[in-house]
N, C-alpha and C positions, 0 to 999 in steps of 0.2 A: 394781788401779787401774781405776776407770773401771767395777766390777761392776755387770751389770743395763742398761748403756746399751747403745744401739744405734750401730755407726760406720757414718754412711753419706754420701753426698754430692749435693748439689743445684745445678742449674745457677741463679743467679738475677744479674741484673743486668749480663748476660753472661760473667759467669764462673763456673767451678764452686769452691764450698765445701765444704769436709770439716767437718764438726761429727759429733760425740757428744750422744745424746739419752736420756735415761733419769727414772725419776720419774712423779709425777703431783700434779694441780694446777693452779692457774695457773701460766703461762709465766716464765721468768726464764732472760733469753739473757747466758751470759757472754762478755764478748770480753777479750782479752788484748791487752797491750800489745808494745812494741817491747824487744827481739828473739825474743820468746816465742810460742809455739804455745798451742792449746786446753790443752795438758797444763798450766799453770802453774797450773790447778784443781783437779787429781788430791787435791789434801788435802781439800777439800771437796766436791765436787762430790754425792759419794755422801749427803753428812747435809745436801744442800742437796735431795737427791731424795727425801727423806723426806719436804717438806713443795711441791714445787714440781716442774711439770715442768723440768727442765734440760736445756738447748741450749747447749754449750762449743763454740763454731767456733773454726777454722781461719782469720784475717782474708785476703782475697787477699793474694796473695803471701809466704805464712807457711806454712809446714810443707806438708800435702797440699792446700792449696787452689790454682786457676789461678794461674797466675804472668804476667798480661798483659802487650804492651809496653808501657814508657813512651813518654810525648811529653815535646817541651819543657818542658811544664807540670808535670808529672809528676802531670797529672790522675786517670790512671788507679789513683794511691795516693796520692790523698788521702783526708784522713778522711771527706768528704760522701761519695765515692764507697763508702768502707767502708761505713759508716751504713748506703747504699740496698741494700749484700748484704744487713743484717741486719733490719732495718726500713725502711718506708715512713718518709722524711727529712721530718718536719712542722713543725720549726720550725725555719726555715733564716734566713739575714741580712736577707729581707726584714721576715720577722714582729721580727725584734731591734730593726731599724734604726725602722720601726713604733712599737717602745716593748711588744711585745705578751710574754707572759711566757708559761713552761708554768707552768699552775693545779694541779700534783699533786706532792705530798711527793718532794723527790729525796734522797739521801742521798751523800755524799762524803768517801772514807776518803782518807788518803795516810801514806806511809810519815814520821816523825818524824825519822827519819835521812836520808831520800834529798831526792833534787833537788825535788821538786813545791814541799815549806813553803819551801824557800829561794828560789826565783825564781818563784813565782807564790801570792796568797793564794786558796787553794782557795774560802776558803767564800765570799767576795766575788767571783771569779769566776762562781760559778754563780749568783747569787744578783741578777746581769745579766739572765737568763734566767730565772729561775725564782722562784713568788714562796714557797716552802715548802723550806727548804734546811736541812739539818740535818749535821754532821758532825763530825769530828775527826780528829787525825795520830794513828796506833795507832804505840809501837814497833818500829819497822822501818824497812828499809833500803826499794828501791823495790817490792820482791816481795812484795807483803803475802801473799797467799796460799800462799806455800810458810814463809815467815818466822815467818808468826804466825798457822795457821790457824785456833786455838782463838779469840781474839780477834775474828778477822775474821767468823767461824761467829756469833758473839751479837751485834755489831752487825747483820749483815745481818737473822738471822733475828728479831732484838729488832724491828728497823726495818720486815718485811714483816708481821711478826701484826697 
């Protein structure tokens, strides 16, 4: 699991993150959702480093990564705050509220069986924000990458060539 990567950890945004890094290429950071670690990528990660550097973190408060306090807010885990460990946060509510869109192909998978198609429309969602949105619900429950990696594997990689 995880063959050829590197586990190491970095302080940024005031807290420390654990990611795995392995590959080469241009960048492509995976993050994992709730209740899941960097591992929820172990089925692909490796035939994603075939074509791509890859960076699986750890989100704060998730597996080896800081686990800050919270405040009332529970700002310190929110998702902007996540966002700024992993990337520099460029289009935030002001650009939305604006009307201003991200101008680069995004892509958005969701599980056909799990909660996302049922209480939210994925592709009209993003499609708020961005003016190139392309997707669909793969068979699956919410775990697309352990459920259906073969599937997830030729969207993604069909979608970055």
């Amino acid at each position: 699991m995880f063959a050829g990567f590197l586990n190491d950890q970095r302080h940024v945004n005031g807290v420390d993150i654990t990611y795995r890094i392995g590959g080469s290429g241009p960048g492509l950071l995976l993050l994992h959702g709730h209740p899941q670690t960097h591992v929820i990528w172990h089925k692909v990660a490796e035939q994603l480093a075939e074509h791509f550097t890859v960076i699986a973190a750890d989100l704060r408060g998730y597996g080896d990564s800081s686990k800050p306090p919270a405040d009332d807010q529970h700002a310190s885990y929110s998702k902007r705050e996540m966002a700024r460990d992993g990337v520099e946060l460029e289009h935030d509510q002001a650009d939305i509220e604006a009307g201003h869109q991200l101008n680069l192909p995004l892509l958005v998978l969701w599980g056909a069986e799990g909660t996302v198609g049922r209480c939210f429309e994925p592709l009209r969602e993003w499609q708020q924000v961005a003016t190139d949105v392309r997707g669909k619900a793969l068979p699956a429950g919410h775990y697309i990458a352990e459920e259906v990696p073969e599937l997830l594997l030729a969207e993604v990689l069909g979608f970055l060539r």
